[in-house]
N, C-alpha and C positions, 0 to 999 in steps of 0.2 A: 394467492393471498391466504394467510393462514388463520383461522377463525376457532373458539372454543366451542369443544363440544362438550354436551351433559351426556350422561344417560345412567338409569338405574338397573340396576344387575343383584339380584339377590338382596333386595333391600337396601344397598348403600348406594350412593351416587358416585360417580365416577365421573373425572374430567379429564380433557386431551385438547391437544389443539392440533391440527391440521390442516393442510391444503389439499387434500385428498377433494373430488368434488362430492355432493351431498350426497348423489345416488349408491355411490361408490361409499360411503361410511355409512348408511343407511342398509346396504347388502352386509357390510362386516359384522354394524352391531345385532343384524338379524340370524347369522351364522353365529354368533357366539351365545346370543339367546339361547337358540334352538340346539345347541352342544349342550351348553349349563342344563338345559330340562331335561333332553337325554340321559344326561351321568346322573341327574341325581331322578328319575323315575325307576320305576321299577325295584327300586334300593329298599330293606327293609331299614326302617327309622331313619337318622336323620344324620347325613353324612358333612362332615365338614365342609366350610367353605375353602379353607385353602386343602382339599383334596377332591373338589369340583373345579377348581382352578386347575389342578397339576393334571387329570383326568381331561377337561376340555384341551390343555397345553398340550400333548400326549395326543388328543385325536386328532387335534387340526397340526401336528406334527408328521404324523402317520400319512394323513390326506396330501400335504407339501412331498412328502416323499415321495407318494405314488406318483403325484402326476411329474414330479424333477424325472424322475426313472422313464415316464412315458415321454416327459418333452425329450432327453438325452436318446432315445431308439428315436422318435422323428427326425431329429436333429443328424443323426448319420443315417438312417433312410435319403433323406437330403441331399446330406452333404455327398452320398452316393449318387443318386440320382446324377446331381448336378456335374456332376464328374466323370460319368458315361456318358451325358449331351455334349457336355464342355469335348472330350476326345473324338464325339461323333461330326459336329460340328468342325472341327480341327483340320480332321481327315478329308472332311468335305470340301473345305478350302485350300487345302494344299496342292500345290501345282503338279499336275502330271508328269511323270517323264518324258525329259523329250521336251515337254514343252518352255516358252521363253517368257519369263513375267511382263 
C-alpha cells in the first residue's frame, strides 16, 4: 500500500509516495542525507543546490555501478559454478557401459 512521505533536504520539503516499507525509505533518506553533507562539506563557500543534487546524482551513480559490475562477476562465478556440478553430477548418473537401465 502506497503511503506519502515528507522529508527535508537542504531546507525545502520534499514529497513522494511509496510502497517501499518504512525501514527501507528511512535507509534511502539517510543515504541521501549523508551524500548531500559530503558534497557540499569541505567546499569553500556556498555551492549550489542543484549542483549538490547532480554531485549526490553522480555518487550514488558511481556506487550502483560498482556493485552492478561486482553482482555481473558473482553472477558468472555462479553461473560457472553451477555448471561444473550440473556436468559432475551428469556423469555421476549416467549409466555404465555394459550396463542395462
Amino acid at each position: 500500500m502506497e503511503r506519502l512521505v515528507r522529508f527535508q533536504l537542504l531546507g525545502q520539503e520534499y514529497t513522494f509516495y511509496t510502497g517501499a516499507p518504512e525501514s527501507e525509505v528511512a535507509d534511502i533518506l539517510d543515504l541521501v542525507k549523508e551524500l548531500v553533507e559530503e558534497n557540499m562539506s569541505g567546499s569553500a563557500g556556498t555551492i549550489p543546490v542543484s549542483k549538490v543534487a547532480v554531485l549526490v546524482s553522480l555518487n550514488i551513480a558511481s556506487k550502483y555501478f560498482e556493485l552492478k559490475s561486482k553482482f555481473d562477476i558473482y553472477r558468472a562465478d555462479t553461473e560457472q559454478r553451477i555448471s561444473s556440478l550440473t556436468k559432475q553430477i551428469d556423469s555421476g548418473l549416467s549409466p555404465e557401459k555394459g550396463e542395462e537401465c
